[in-house]
Biopython code that builds the backbone (N, CA, C, O; Angstrom):
import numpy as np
from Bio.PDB.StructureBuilder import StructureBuilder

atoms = [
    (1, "UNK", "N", (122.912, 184.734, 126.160)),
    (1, "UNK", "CA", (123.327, 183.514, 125.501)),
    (1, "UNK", "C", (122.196, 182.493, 125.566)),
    (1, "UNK", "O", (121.278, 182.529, 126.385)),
    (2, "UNK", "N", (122.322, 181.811, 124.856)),
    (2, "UNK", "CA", (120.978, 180.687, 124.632)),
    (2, "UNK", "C", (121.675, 179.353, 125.215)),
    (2, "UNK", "O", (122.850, 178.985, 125.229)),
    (3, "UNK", "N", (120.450, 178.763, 125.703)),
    (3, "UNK", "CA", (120.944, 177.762, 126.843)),
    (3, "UNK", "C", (120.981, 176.753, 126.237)),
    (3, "UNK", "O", (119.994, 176.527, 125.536)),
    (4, "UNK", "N", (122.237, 175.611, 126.239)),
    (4, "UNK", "CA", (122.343, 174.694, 125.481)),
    (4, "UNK", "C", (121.675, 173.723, 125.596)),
    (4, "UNK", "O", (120.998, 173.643, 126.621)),
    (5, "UNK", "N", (121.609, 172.624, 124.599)),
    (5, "UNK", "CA", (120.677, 171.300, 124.828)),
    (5, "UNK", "C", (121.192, 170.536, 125.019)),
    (5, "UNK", "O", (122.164, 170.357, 124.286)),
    (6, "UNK", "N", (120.953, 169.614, 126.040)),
    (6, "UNK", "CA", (120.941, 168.362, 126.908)),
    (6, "UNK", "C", (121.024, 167.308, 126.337)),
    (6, "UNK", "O", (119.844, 166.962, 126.407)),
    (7, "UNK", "N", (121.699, 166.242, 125.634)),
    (7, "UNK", "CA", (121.391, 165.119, 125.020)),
    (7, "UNK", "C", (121.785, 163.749, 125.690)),
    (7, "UNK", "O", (122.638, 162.904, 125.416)),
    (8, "UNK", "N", (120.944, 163.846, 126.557)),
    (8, "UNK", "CA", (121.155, 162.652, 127.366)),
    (8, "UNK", "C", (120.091, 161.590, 126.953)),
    (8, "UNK", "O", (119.159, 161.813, 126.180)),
    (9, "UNK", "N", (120.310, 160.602, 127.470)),
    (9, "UNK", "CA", (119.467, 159.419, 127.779)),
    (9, "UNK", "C", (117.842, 159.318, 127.720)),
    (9, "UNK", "O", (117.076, 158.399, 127.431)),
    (10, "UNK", "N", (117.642, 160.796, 128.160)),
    (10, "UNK", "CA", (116.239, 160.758, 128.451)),
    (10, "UNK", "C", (115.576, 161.245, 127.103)),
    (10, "UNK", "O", (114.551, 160.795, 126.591)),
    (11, "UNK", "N", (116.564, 162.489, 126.540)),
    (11, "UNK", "CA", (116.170, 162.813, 125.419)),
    (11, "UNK", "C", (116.293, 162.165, 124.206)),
    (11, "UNK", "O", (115.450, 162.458, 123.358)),
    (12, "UNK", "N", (117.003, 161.484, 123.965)),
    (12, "UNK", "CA", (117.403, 160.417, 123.547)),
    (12, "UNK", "C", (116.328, 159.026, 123.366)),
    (12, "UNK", "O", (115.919, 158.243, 122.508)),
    (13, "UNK", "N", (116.236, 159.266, 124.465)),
    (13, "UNK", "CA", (114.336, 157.955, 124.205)),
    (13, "UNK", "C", (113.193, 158.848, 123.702)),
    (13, "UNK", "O", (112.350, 158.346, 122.959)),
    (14, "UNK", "N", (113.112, 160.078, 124.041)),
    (14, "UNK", "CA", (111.839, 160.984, 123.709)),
    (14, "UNK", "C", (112.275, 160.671, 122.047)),
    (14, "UNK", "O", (111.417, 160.060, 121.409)),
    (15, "UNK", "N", (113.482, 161.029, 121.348)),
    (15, "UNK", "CA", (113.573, 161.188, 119.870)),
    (15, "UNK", "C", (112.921, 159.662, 119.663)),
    (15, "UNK", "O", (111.731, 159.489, 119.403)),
    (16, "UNK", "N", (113.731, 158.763, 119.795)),
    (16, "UNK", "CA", (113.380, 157.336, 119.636)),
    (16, "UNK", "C", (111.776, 157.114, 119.546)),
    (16, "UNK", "O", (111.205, 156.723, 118.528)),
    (17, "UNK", "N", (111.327, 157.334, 120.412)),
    (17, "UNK", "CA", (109.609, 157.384, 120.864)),
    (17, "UNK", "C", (108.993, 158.065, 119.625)),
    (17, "UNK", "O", (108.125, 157.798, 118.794)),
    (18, "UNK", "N", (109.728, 158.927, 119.853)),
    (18, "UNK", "CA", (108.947, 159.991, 118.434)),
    (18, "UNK", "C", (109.364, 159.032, 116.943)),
    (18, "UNK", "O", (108.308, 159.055, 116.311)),
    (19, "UNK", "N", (110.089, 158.461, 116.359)),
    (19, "UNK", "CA", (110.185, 157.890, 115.139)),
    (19, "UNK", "C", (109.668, 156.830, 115.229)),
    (19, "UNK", "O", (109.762, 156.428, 114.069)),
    (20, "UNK", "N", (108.908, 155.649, 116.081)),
    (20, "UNK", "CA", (107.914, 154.977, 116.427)),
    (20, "UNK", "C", (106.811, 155.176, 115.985)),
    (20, "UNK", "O", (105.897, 154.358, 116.082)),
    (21, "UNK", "N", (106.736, 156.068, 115.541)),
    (21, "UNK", "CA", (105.304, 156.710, 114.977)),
    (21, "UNK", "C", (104.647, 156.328, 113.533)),
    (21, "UNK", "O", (105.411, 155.808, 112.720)),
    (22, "UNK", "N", (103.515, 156.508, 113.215)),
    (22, "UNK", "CA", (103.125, 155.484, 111.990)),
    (22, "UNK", "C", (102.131, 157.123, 111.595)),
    (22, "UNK", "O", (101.835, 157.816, 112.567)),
    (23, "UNK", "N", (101.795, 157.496, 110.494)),
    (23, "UNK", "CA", (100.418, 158.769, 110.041)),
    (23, "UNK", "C", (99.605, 157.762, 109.373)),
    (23, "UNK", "O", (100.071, 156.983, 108.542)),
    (24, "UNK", "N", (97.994, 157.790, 109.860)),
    (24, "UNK", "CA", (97.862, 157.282, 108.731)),
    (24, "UNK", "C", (96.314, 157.822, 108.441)),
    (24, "UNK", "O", (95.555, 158.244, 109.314)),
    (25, "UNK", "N", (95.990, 157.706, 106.894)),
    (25, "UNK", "CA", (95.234, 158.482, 106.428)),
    (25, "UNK", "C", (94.025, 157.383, 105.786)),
    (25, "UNK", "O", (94.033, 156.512, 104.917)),
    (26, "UNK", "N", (93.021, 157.939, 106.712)),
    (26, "UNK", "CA", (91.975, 156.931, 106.680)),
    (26, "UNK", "C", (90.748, 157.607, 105.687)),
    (26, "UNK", "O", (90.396, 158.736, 106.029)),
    (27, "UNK", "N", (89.994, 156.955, 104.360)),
    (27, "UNK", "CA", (89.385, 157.284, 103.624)),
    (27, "UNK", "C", (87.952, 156.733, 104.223)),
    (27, "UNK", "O", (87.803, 155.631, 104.750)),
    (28, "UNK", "N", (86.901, 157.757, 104.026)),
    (28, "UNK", "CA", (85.440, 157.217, 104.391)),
    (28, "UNK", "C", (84.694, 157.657, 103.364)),
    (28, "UNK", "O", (84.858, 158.840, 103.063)),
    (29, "UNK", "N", (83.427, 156.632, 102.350)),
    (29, "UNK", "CA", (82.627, 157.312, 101.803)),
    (29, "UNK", "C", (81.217, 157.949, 102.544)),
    (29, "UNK", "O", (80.671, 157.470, 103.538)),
    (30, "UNK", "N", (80.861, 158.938, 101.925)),
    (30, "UNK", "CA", (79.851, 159.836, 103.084)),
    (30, "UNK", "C", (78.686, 159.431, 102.101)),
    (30, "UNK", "O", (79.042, 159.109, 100.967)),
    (31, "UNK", "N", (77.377, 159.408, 102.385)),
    (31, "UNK", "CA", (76.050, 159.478, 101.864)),
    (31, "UNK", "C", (75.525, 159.504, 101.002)),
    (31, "UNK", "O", (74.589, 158.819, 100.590)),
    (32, "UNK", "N", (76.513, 160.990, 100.255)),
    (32, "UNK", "CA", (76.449, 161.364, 99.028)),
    (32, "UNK", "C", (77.248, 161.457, 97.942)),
    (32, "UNK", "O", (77.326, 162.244, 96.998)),
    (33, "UNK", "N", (77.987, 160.204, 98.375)),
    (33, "UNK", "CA", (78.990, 159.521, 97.370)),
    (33, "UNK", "C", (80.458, 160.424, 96.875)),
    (33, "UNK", "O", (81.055, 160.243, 95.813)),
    (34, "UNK", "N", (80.843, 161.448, 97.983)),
    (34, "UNK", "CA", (81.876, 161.693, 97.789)),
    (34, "UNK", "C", (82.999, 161.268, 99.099)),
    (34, "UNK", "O", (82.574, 160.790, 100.150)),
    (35, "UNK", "N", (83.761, 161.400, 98.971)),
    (35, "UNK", "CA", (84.890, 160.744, 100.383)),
    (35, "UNK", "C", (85.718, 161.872, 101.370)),
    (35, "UNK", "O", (86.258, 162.880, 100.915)),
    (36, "UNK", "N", (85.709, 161.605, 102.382)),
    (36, "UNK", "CA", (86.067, 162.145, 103.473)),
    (36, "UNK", "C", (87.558, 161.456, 103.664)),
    (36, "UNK", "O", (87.587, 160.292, 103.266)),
    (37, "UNK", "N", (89.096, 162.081, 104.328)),
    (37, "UNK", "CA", (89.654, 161.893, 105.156)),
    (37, "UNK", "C", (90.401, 161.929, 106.415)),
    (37, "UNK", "O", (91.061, 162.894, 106.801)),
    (38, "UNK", "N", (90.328, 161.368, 106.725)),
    (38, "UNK", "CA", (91.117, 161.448, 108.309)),
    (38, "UNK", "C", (92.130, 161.158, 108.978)),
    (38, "UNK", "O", (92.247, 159.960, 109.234)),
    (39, "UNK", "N", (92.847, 161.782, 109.325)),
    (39, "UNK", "CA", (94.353, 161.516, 109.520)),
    (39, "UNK", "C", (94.861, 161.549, 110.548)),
    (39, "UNK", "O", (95.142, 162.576, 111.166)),
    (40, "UNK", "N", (95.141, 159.970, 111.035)),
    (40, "UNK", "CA", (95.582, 159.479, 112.708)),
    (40, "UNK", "C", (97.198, 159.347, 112.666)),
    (40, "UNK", "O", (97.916, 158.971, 111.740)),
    (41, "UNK", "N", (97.477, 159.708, 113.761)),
    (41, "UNK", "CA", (99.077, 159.237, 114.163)),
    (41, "UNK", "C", (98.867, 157.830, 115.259)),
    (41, "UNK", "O", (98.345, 157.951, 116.368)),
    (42, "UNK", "N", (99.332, 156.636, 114.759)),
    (42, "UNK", "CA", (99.662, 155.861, 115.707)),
    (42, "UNK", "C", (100.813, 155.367, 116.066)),
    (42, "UNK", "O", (101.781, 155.669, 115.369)),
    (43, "UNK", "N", (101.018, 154.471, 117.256)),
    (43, "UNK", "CA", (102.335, 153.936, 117.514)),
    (43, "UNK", "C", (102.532, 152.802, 116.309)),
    (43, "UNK", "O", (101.604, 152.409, 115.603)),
    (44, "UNK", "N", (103.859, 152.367, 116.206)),
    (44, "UNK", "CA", (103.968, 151.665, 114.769)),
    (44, "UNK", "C", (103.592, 150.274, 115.035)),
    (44, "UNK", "O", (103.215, 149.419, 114.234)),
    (45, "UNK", "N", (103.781, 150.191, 116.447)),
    (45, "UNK", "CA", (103.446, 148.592, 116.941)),
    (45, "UNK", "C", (101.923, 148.184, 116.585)),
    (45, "UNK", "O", (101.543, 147.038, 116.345)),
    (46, "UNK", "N", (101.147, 149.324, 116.598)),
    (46, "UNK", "CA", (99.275, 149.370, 116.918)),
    (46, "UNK", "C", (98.687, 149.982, 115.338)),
    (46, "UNK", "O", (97.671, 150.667, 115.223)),
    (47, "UNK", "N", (99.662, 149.518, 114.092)),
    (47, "UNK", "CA", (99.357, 150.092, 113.135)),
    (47, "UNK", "C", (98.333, 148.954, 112.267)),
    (47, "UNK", "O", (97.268, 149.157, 111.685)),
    (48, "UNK", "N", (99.151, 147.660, 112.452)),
    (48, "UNK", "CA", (97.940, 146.186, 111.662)),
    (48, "UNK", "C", (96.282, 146.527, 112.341)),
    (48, "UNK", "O", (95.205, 146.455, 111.751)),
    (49, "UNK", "N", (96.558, 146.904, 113.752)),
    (49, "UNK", "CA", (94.910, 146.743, 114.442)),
    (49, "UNK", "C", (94.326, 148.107, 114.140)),
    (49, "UNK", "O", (93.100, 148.078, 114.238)),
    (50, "UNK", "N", (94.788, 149.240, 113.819)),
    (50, "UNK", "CA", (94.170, 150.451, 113.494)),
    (50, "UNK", "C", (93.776, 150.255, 111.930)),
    (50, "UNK", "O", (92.722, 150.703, 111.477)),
    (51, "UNK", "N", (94.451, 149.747, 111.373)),
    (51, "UNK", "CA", (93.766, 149.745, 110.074)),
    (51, "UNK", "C", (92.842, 148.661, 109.578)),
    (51, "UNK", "O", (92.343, 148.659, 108.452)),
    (52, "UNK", "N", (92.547, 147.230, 111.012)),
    (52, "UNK", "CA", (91.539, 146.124, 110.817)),
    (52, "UNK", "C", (90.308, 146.944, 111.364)),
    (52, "UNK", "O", (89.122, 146.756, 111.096)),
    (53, "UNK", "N", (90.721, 147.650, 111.978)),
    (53, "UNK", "CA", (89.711, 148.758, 112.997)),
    (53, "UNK", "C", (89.147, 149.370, 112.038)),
    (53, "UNK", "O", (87.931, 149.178, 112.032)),
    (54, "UNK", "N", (89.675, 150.299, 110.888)),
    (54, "UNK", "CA", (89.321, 151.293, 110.321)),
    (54, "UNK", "C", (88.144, 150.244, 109.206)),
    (54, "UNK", "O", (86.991, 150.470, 108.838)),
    (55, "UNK", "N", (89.244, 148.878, 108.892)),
    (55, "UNK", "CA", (88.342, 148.314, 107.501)),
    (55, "UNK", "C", (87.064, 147.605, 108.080)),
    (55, "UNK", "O", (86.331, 147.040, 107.268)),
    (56, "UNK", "N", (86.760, 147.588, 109.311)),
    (56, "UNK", "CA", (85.534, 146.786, 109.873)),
    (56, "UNK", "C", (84.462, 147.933, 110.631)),
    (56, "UNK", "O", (83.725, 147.866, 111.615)),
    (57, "UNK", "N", (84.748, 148.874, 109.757)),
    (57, "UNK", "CA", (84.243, 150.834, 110.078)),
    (57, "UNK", "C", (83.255, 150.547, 108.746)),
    (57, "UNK", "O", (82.037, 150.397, 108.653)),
    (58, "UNK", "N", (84.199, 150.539, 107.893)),
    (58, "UNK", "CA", (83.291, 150.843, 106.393)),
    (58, "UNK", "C", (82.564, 149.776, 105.607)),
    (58, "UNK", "O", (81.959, 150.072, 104.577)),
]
sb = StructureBuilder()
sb.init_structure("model")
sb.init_model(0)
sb.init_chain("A")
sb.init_seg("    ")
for serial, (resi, resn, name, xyz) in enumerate(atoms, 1):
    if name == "N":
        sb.init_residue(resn, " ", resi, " ")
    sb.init_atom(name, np.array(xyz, "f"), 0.0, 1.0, " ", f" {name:<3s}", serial, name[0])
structure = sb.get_structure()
């Protein structure tokens, strides 16, 4: 038999924690004038400073 799942409190914040989450897909031009991207997961709170971060990159 397969062992059942637990839905307590704890797991319960892990889900929570997990939809906190922001993807975000950062464009760079390279040298030779075509574009690169890159694709970060941040917390949703740290999403305004990752992307002042990213625009003071290029």
């Amino acid at each position: 038999m397969a062992k059942k799942q637990s839905f307590g409190d704890k797991v319960l914040r892990q889900r929570a924690d997990i939809k906190k989450m922001a993807k975000l897909v950062i464009a760079e031009k390279k040298a030779n004038g075509h574009y690169s991207f890159r694709q970060k997961m941040v917390s949703a709170s740290d999403v305004q400073a990752e992307i002042a971060a990213a625009k003071g990159r290029s």
